[in-house]
C-alpha positions as CSV (number, residue, x, y, z in Angstrom):
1,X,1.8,7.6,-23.3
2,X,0.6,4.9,-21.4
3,X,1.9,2.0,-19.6
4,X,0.9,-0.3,-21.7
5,X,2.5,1.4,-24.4
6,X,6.1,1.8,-22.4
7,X,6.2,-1.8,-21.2
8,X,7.9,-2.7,-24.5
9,X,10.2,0.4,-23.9
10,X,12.0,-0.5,-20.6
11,X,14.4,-3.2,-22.3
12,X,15.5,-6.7,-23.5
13,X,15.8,-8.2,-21.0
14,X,12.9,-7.8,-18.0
15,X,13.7,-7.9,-14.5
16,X,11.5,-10.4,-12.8
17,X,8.8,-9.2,-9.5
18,X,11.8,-10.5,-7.3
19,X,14.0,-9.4,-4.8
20,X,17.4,-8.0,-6.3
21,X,20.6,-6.3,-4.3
22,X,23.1,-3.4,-5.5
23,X,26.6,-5.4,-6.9
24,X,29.2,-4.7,-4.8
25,X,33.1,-5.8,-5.3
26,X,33.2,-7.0,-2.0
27,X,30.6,-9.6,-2.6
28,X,32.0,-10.8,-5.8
29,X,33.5,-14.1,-4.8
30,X,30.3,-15.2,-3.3
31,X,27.9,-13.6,-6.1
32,X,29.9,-15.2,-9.0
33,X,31.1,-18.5,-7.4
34,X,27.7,-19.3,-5.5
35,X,25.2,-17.9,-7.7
36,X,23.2,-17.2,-4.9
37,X,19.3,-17.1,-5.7
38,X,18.8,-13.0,-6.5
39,X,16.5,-12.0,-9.0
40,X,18.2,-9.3,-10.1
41,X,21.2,-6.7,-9.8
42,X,21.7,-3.1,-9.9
43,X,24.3,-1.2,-10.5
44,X,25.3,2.9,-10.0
45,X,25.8,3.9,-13.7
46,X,28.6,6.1,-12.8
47,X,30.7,3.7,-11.3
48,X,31.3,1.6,-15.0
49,X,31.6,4.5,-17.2
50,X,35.2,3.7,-17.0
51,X,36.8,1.9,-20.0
52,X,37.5,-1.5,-18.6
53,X,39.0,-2.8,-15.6
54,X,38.1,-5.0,-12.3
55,X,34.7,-3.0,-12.2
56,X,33.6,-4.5,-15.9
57,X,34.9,-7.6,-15.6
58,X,33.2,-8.1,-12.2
59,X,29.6,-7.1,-14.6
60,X,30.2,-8.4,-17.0
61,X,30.3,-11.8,-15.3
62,X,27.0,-10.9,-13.2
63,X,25.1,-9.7,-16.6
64,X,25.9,-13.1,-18.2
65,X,24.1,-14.8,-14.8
66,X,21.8,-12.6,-13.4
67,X,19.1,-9.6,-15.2
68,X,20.7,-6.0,-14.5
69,X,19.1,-2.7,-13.4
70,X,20.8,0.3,-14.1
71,X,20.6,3.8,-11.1
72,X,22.0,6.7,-12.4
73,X,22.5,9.6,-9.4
74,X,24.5,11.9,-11.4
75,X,22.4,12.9,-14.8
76,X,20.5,16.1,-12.6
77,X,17.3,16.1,-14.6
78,X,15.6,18.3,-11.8
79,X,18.7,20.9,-12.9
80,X,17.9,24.3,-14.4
81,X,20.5,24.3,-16.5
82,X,21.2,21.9,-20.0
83,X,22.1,18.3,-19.4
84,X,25.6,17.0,-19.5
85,X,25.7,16.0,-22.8
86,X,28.9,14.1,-22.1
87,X,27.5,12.4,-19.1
88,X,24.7,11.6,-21.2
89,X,26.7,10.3,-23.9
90,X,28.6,8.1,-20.8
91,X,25.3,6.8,-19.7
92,X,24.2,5.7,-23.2
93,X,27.7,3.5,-23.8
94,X,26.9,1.6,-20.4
95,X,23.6,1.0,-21.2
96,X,24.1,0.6,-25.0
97,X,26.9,-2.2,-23.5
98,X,25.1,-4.2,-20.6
99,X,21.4,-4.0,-21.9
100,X,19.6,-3.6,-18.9
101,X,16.5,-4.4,-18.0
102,X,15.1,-1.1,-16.5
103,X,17.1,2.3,-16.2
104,X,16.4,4.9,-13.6
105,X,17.5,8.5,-12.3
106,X,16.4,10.8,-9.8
107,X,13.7,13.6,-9.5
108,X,16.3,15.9,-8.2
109,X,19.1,18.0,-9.2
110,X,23.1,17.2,-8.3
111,X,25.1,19.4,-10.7
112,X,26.0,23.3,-11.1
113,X,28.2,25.2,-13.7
114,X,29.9,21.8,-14.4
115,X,30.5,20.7,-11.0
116,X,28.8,17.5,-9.8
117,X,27.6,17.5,-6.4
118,X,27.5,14.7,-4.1
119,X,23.9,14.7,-3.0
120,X,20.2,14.7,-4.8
121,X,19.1,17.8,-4.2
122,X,15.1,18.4,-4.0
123,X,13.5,20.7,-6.5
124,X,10.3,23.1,-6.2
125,X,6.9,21.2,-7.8
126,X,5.5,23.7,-9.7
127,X,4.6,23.9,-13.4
128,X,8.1,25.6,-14.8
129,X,10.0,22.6,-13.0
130,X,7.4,20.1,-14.6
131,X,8.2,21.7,-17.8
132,X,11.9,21.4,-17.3
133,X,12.0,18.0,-16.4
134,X,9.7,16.8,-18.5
135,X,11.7,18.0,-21.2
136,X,15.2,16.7,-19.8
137,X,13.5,13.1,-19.6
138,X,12.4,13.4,-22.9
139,X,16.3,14.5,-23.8
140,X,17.6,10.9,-22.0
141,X,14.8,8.8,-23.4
142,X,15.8,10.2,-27.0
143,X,19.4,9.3,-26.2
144,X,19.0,6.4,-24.9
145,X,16.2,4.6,-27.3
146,X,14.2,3.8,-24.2
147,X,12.0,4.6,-21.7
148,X,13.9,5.1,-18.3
149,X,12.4,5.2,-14.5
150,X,12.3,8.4,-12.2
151,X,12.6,8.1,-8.8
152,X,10.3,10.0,-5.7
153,X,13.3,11.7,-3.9
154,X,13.8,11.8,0.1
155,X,12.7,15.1,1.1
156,X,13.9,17.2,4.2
157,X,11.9,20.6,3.9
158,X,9.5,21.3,1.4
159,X,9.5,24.9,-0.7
160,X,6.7,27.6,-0.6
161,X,6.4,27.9,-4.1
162,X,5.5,24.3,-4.3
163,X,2.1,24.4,-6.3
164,X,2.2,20.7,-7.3
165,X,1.4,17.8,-4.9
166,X,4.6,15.3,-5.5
167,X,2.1,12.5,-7.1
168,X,0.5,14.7,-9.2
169,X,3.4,16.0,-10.2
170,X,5.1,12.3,-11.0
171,X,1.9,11.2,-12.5
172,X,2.0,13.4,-14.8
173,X,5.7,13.4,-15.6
174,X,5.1,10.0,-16.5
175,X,2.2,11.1,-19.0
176,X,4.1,13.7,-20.5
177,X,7.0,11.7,-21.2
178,X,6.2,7.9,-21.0
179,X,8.6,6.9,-18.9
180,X,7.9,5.0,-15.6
181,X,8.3,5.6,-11.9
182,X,10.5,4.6,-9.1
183,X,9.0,4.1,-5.3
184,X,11.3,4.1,-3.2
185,X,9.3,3.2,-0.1
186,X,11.9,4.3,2.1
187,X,11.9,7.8,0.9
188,X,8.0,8.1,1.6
189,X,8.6,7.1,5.0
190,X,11.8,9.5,5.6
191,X,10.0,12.2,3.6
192,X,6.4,12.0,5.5
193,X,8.1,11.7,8.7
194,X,10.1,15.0,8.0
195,X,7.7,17.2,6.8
196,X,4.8,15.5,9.0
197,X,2.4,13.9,6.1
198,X,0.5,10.5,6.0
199,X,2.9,8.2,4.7
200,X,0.1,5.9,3.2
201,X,-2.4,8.5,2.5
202,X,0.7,9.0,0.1
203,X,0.7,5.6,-1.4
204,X,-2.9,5.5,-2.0
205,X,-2.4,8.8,-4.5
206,X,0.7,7.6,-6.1
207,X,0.6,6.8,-9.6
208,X,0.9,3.1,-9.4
209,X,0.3,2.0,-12.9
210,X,3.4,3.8,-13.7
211,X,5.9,2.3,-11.4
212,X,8.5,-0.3,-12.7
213,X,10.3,-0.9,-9.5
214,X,10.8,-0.2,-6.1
215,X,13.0,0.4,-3.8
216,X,13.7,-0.4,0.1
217,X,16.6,0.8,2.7
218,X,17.5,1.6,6.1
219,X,17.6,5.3,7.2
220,X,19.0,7.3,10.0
221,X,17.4,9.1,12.9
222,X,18.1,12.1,14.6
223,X,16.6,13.7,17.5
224,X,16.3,17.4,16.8
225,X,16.4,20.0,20.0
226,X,12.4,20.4,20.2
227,X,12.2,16.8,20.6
228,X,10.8,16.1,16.8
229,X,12.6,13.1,14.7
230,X,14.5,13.8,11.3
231,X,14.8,10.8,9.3
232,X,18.1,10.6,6.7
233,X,17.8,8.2,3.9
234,X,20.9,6.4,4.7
235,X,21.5,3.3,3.2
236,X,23.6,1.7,6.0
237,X,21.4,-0.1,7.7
238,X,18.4,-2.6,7.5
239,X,15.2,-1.9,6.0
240,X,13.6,-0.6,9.3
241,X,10.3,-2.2,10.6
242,X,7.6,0.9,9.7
243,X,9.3,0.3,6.2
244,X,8.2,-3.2,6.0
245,X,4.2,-2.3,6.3
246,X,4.0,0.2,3.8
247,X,6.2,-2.1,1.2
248,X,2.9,-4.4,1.5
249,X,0.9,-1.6,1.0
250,X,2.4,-0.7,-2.2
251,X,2.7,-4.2,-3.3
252,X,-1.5,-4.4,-2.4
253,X,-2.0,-1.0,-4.7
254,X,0.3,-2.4,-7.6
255,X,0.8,-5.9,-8.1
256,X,4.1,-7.5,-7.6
257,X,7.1,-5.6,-8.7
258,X,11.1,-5.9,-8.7
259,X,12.3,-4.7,-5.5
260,X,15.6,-3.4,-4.8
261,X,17.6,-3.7,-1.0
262,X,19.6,-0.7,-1.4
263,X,22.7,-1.2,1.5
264,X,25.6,1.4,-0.2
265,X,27.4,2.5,3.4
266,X,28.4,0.0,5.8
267,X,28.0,-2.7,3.5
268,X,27.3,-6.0,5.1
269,X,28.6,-9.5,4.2
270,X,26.6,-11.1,2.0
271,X,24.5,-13.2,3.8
272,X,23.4,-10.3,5.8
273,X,22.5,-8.5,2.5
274,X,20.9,-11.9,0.8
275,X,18.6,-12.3,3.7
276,X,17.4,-8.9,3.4
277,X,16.4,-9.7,-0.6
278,X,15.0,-13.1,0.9
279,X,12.4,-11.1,3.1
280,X,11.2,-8.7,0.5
281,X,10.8,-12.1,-1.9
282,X,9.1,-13.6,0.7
283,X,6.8,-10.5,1.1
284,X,6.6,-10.6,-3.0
285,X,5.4,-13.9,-3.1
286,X,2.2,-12.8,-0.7
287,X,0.9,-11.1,-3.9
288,X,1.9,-13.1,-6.7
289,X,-1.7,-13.2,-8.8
290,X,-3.3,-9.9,-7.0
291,X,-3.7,-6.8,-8.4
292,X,-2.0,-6.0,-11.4
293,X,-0.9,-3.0,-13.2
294,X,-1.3,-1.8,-16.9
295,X,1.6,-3.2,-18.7
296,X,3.2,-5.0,-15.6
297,X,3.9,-8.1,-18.1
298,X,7.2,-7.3,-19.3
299,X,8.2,-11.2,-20.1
């Protein structure tokens, strides 16, 4: 399906080309008392499928001001096994209750044998694993009644029975399936760094009419014993400063699009986190009228 054709798919309520921030309690006072100038929020799906309490009244109050994105980390997709159907059906009531404007998940895999692990682990690119997830998006969109958003992951190693170049094989995911893609910039630059690849050679193949949002971070560094750096997509930190150039560079290949500051350890105060989101609008509003993408126009 084509993007055109899953632009009316994504939601209600579209999230604008703007700058948006994860919620987080901490910065409730200033988020629901200011109404500071974000275009959007996002939330970990996982964290409201709870019945009520602090965390729903807290987004509650930011849905009635502010459009809402919706991350899932925990659905596994890139799994071998069935989906959760229970997760699933938790998903579905959080979404079915806050109407977001996109919703999103992971190209990885995070649960075994019923137990949920706490990272998003990679999976081999090869035609079986296209199969498999292909089919397990298919399963969420069905539930769901909507197209969702899968994300490039951060990569560390790569496998040997990789047969699939990772945009080719998101591309055509996205075909297959109609859903839409997630750049997170900040992976391409943590994954080309680690396994030694050309971060915007990258961009330039990536499936850009497909992508409904994208995301920025700070990562980690190590120095490993030869010398060589390993980058770890950390979320603590500022977006870092090679980060920055190839955010334009998407935005030059795809038009405008709504851009997450993802900041989930060592959360700041807010007006260290609201002056990140003012940056990235203020690198938004360079392409405001360029290049376009099939079925950008959501409004």
């Amino acid at each position: 399906m084509a993007a055109a054709d899953i632009a009316d798919r994504f939601g209600p309520d579209p999230v604008p080309a703007r700058a948006g921030v994860g919620l987080k309690p901490q910065h409730a006072a200033a988020v629901l008392g200011g109404r500071p100038d974000v275009g959007f929020f996002e939330v970990h799906a996982e964290n409201y499928m709870g019945a009520g309490g602090p965390p729903h009244r807290l987004l509650e109050g930011v849905r009635d001001r502010y459009p809402l994105s919706v991350h899932g980390v925990g659905m596994s997709i890139g799994g071998p096994g069935p989906l959760d159907r229970a997760h699933l059906a938790r998903l579905r009531t959080v979404v079915d209750r806050y109407r977001p404007g996109l919703v999103s998940e992971h190209l990885a895999w995070s649960s075994h044998d019923g137990a949920f692990l706490n990272d998003l682990l990679p999976v081999p690119l090869t035609e079986a694993t296209l199969d498999r997830v292909a089919a397990h998006v298919d399963e969420v969109q069905d539930a769901l009644g909507r197209a969702i958003l899968v994300e490039n992951p951060s990569s560390y190693l790569a496998f040997a029975e990789s047969t699939i170049p990772e945009t080719e094989f998101l591309g055509r995911l996205a075909e297959r399936t109609g859903c839409g893609l997630l750049l997170d910039v900040n992976n391409v630059r943590v994954s080309a760094t680690n396994l030694g690849y050309d971060p915007v050679g990258y961009l330039d193949a990536f499936p850009v009419a497909h992508i409904g949002e994208i995301h920025l971070a700070g990562y980690d560094e190590e120095v490993e014993a030869d010398g060589g750096r390993l980058l770890i997509d950390a979320h603590g930190s500022p977006v870092r400063p090679d980060v920055w150039p190839l955010f334009r560079h998407a935005l030059a290949l795809a038009g405008p699009v709504p851009t997450l500051i993802e900041w989930d350890n060592a959360v700041p105060d807010w007006p260290v986190l609201h002056a990140e989101a003012q940056a990235a609008d203020a690198v938004l509003a360079g392409f405001v009228g360029g290049p376009r993408r099939a079925g950008a126009d959501r409004g």
